[in-house]
BAPAFI-775349 format. One line per field, with one value per residue: residue number from 1; residue in three letters; x, y, z of N, C-alpha, C, O in turn. Coordinates in nm, 3 decimals, always signed. Layout:
<rs>
i	c(NUM,...)
aa	c(Ala,...)
nx	c(X,...)
ny	c(Y,...)
nz	c(Z,...)
cax	c(X,...)
cay	c(Y,...)
caz	c(Z,...)
cx	c(X,...)
cy	c(Y,...)
cz	c(Z,...)
ox	c(X,...)
oy	c(Y,...)
oz	c(Z,...)
</rs>
This chain:
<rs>
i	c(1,2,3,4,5,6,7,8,9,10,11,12,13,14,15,16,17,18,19,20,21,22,23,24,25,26,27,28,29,30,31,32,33,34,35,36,37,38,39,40,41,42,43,44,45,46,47,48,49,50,51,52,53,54,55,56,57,58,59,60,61,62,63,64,65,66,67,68,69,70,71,72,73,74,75,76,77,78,79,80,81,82,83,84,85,86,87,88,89,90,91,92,93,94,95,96,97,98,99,100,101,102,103,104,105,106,107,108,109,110,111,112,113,114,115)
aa	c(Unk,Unk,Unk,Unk,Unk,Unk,Unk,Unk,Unk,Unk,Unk,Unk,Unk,Unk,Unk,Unk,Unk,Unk,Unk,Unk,Unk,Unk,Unk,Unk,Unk,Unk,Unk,Unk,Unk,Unk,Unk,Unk,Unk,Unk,Unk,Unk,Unk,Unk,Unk,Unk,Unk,Unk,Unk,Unk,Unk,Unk,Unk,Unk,Unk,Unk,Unk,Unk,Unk,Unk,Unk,Unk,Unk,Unk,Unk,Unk,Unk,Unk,Unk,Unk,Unk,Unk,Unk,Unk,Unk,Unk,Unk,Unk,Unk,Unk,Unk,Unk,Unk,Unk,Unk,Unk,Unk,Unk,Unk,Unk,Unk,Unk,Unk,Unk,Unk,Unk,Unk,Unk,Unk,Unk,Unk,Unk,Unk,Unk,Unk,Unk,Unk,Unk,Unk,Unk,Unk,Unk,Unk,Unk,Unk,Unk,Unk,Unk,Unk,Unk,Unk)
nx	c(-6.129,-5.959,-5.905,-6.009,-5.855,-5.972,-5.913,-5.932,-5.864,-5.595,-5.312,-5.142,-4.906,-4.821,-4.612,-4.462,-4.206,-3.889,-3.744,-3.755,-3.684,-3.434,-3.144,-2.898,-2.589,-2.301,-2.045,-1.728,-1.430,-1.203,-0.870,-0.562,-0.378,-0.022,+0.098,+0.415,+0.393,+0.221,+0.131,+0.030,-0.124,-0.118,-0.305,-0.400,-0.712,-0.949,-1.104,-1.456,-1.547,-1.642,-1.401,-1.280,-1.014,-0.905,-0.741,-0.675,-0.608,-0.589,-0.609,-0.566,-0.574,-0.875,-1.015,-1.182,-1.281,-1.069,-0.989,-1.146,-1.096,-0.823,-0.906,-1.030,-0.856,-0.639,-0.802,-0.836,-0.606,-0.521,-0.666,-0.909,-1.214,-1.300,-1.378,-1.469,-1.474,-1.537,-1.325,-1.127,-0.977,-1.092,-0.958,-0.991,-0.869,-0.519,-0.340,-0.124,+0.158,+0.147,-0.042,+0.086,+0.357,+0.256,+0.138,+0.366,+0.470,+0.311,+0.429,+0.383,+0.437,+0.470,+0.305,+0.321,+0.095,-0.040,-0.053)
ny	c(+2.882,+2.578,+2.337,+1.998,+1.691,+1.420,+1.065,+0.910,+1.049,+1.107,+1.244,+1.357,+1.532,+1.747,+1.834,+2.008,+2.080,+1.953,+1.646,+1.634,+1.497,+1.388,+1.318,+1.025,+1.088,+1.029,+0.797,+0.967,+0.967,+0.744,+0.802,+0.633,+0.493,+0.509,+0.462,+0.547,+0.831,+0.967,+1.241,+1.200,+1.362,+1.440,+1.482,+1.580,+1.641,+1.812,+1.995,+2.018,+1.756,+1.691,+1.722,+1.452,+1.357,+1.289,+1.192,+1.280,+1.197,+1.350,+1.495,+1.341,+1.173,+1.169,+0.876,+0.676,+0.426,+0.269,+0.408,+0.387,+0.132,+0.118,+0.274,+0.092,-0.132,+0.045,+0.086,-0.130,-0.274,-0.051,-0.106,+0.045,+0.264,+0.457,+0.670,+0.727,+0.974,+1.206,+1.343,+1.277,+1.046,+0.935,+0.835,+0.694,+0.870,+0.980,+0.836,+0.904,+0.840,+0.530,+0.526,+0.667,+0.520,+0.278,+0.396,+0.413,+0.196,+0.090,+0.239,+0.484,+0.895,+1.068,+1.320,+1.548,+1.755,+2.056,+2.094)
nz	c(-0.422,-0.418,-0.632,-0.578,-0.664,-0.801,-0.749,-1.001,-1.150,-1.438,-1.371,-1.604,-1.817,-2.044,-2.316,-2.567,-2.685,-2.683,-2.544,-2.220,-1.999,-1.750,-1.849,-1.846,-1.734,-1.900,-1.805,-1.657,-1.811,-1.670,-1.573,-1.645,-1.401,-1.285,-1.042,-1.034,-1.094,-1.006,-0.718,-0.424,-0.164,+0.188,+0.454,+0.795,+0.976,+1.157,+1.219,+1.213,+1.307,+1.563,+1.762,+1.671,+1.514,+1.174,+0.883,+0.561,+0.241,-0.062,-0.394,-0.618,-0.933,-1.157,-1.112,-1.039,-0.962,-0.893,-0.674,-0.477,-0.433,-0.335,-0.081,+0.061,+0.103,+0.254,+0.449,+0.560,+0.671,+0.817,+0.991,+1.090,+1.057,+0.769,+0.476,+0.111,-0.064,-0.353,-0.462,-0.207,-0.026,+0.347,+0.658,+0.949,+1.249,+1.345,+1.125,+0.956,+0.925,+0.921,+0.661,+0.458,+0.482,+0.314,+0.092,-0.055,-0.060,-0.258,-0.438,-0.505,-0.484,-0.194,-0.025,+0.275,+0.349,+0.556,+0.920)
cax	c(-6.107,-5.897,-5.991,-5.974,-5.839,-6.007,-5.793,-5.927,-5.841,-5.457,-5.164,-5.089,-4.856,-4.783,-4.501,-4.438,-4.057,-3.789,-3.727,-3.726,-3.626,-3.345,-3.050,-2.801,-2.429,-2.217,-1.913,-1.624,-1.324,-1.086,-0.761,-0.473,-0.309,+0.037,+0.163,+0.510,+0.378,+0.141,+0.174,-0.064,-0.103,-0.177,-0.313,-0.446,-0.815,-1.017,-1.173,-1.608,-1.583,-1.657,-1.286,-1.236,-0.877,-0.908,-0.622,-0.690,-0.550,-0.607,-0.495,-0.559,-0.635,-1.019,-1.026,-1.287,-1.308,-0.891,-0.901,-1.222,-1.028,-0.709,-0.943,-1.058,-0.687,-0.603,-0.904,-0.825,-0.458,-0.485,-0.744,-1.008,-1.278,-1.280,-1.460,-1.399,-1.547,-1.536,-1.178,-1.026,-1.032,-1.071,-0.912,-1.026,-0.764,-0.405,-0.279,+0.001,+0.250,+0.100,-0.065,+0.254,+0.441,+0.169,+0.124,+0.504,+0.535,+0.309,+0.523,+0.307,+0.504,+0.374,+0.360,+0.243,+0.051,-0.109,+0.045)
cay	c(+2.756,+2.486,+2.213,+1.881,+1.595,+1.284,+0.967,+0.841,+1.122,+1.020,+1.299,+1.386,+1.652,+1.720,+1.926,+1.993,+2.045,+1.815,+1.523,+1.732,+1.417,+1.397,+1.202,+0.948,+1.176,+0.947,+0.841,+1.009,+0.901,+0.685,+0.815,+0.528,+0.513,+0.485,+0.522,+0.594,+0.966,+1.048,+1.220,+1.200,+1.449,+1.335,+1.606,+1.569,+1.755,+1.791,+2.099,+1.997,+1.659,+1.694,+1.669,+1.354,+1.349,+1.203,+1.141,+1.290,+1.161,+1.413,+1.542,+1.259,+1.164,+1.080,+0.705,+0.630,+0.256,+0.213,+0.477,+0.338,-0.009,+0.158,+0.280,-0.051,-0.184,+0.131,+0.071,-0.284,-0.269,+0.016,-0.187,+0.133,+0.303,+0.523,+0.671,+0.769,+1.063,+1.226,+1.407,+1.249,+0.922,+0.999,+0.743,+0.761,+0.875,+0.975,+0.733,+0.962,+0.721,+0.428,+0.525,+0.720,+0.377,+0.201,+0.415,+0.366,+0.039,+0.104,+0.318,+0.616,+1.003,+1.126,+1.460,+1.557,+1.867,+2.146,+2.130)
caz	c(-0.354,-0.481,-0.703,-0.539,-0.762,-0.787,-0.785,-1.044,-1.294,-1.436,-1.365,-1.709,-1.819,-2.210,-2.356,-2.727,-2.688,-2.671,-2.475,-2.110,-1.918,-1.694,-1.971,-1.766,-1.800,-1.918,-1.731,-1.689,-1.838,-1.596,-1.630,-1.584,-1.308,-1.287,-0.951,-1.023,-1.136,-0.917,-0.629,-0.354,-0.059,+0.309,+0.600,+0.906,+0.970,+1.295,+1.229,+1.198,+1.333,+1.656,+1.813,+1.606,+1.416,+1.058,+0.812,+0.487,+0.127,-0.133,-0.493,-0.692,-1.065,-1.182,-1.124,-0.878,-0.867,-0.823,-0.512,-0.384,-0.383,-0.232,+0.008,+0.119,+0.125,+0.358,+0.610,+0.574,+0.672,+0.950,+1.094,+1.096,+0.939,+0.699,+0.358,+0.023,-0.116,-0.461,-0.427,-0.068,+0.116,+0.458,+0.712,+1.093,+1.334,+1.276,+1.084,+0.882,+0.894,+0.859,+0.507,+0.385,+0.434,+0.228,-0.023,-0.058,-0.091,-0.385,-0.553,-0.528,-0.375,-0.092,+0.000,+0.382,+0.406,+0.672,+1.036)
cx	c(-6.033,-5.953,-5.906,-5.940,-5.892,-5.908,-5.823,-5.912,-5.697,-5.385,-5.098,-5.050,-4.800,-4.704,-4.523,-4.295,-4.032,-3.811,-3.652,-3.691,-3.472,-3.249,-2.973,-2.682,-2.372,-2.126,-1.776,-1.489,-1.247,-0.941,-0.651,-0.382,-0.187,+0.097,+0.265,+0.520,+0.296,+0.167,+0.057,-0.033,-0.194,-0.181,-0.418,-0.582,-0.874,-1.122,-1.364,-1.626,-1.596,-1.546,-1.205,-1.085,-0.930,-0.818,-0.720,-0.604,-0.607,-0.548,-0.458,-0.607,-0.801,-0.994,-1.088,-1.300,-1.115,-0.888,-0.981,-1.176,-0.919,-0.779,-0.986,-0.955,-0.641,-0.634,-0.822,-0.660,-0.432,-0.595,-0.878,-1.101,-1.228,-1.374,-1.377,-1.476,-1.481,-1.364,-1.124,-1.082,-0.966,-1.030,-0.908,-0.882,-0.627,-0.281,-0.193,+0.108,+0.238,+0.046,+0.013,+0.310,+0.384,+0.166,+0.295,+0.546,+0.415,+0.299,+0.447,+0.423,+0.373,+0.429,+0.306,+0.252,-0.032,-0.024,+0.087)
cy	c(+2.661,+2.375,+2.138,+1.774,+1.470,+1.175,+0.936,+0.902,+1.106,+1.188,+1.319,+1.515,+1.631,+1.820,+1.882,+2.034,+1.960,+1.737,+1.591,+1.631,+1.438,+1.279,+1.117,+1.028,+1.006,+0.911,+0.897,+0.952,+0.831,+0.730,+0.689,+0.597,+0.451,+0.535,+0.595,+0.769,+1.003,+1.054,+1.248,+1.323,+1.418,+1.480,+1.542,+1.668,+1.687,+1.916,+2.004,+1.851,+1.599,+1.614,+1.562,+1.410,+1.296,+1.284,+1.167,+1.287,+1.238,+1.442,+1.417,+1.267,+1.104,+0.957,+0.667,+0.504,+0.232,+0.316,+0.398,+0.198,-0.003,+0.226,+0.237,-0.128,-0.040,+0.114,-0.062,-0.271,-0.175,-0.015,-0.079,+0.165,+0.431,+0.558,+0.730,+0.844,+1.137,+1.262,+1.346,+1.112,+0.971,+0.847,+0.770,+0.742,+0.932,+0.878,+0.768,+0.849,+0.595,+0.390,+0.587,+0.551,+0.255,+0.220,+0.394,+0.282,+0.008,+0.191,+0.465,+0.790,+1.052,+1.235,+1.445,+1.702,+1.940,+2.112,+2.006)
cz	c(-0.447,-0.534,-0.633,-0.670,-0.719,-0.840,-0.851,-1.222,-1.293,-1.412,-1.457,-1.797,-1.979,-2.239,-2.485,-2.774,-2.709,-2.581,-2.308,-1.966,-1.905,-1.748,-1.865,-1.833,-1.800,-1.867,-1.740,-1.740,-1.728,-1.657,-1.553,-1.491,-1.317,-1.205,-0.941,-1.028,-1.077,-0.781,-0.545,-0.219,+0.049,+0.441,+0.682,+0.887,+1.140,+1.313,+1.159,+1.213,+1.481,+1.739,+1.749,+1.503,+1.283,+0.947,+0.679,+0.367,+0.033,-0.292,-0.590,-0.804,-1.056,-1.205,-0.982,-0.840,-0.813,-0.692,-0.436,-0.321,-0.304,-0.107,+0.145,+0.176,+0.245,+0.496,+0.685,+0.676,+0.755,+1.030,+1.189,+0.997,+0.837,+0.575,+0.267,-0.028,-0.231,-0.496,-0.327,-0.062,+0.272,+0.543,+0.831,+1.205,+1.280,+1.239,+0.942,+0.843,+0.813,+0.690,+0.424,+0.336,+0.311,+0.098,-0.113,-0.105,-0.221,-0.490,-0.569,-0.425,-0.305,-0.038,+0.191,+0.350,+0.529,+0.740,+1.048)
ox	c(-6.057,-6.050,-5.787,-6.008,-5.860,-5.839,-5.742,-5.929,-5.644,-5.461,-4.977,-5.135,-4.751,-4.730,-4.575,-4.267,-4.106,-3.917,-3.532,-3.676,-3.397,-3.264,-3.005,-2.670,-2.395,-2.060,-1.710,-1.451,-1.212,-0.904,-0.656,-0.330,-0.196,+0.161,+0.261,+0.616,+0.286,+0.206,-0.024,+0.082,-0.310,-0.090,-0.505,-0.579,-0.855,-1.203,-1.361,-1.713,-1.567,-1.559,-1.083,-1.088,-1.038,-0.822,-0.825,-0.516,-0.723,-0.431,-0.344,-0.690,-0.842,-0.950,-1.049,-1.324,-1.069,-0.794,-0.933,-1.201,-0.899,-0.700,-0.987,-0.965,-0.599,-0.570,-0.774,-0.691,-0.316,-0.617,-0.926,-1.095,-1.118,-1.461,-1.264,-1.582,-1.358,-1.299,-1.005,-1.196,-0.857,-1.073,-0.835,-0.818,-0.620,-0.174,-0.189,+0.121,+0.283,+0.070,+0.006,+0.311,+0.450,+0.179,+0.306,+0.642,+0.430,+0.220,+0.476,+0.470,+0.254,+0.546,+0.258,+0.355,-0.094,+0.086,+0.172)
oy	c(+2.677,+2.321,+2.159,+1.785,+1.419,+1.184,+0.843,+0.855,+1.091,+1.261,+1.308,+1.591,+1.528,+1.920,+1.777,+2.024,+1.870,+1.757,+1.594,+1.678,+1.483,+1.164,+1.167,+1.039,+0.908,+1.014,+0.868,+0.863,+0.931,+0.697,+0.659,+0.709,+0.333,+0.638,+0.695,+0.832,+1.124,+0.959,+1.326,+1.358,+1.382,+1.546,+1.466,+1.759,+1.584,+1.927,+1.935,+1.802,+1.483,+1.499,+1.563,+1.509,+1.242,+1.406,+1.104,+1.372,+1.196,+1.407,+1.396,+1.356,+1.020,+0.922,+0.642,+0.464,+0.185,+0.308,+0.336,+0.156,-0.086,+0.237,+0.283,-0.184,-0.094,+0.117,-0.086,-0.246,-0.182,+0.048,-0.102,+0.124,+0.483,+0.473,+0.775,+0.786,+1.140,+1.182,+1.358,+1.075,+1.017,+0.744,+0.864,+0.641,+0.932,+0.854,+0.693,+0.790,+0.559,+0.292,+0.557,+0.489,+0.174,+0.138,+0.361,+0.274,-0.098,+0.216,+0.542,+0.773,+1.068,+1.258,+1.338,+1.765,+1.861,+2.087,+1.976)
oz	c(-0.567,-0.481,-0.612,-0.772,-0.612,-0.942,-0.858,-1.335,-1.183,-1.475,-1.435,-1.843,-2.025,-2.171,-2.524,-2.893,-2.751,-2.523,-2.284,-1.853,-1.991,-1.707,-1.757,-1.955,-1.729,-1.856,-1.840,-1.664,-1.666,-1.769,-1.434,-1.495,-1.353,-1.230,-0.869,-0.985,-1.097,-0.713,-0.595,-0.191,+0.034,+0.492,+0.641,+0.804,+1.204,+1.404,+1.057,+1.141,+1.511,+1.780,+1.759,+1.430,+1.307,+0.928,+0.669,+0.369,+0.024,-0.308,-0.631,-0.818,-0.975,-1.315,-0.867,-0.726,-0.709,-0.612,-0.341,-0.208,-0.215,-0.013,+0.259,+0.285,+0.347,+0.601,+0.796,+0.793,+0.796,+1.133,+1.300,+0.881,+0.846,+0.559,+0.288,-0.052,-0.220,-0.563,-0.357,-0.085,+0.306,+0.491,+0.862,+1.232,+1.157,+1.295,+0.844,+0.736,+0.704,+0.620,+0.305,+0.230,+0.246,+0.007,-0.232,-0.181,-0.282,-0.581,-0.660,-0.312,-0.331,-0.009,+0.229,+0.329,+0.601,+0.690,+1.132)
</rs>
């Protein structure tokens, strides 16, 4: 039969290793961004979103707060939603054009890929 625990015995677990806590990773480097050299890549997806279209931006450098802000400026400015996730910002609907011309006008190449 199982031993019952009384609440009023404490939950205390002892190791004689190392320090077996879970460390904070450090962050990753930001690499600078310098539009003129990067090139971005823009496809369409519809496949697992139940019929929904969405406009995918891909193929970018590690710098998570400058996309997440160009992300915001994207939504903002095609007047939809959208998210930004680790690798892509996703942008609801097909709005190809619209974020081509954008990213354009700051200085970034744009590729279009898939169909």
């Amino acid at each position: 039969m199982a031993k019952l625990i009384k609440k009023e015995e404490p939950n205390l677990v002892w190791s004689d290793g190392s320090d077996l806590r879970k460390k904070k990773s450090s962050k990753t480097q930001d690499t600078p961004i310098v539009p003129s050299e990067v090139t971005l890549r823009i496809r369409l997806e519809k496949k697992n979103r139940g019929g929904k279209t969405v406009t995918v931006i891909y193929d970018f450098p590690q710098n998570d707060t400058y996309f997440k802000k160009l992300a915001k400026k994207l939504k903002a400015s095609c007047g939809c939603g959208g998210s930004f996730k680790g690798d892509s910002i996703e942008i609801q609907g097909d709005r190809r054009e619209d974020v081509s011309k954008m990213l354009e006008d700051l200085k970034f190449k744009v590729v279009f890929s898939g169909g």
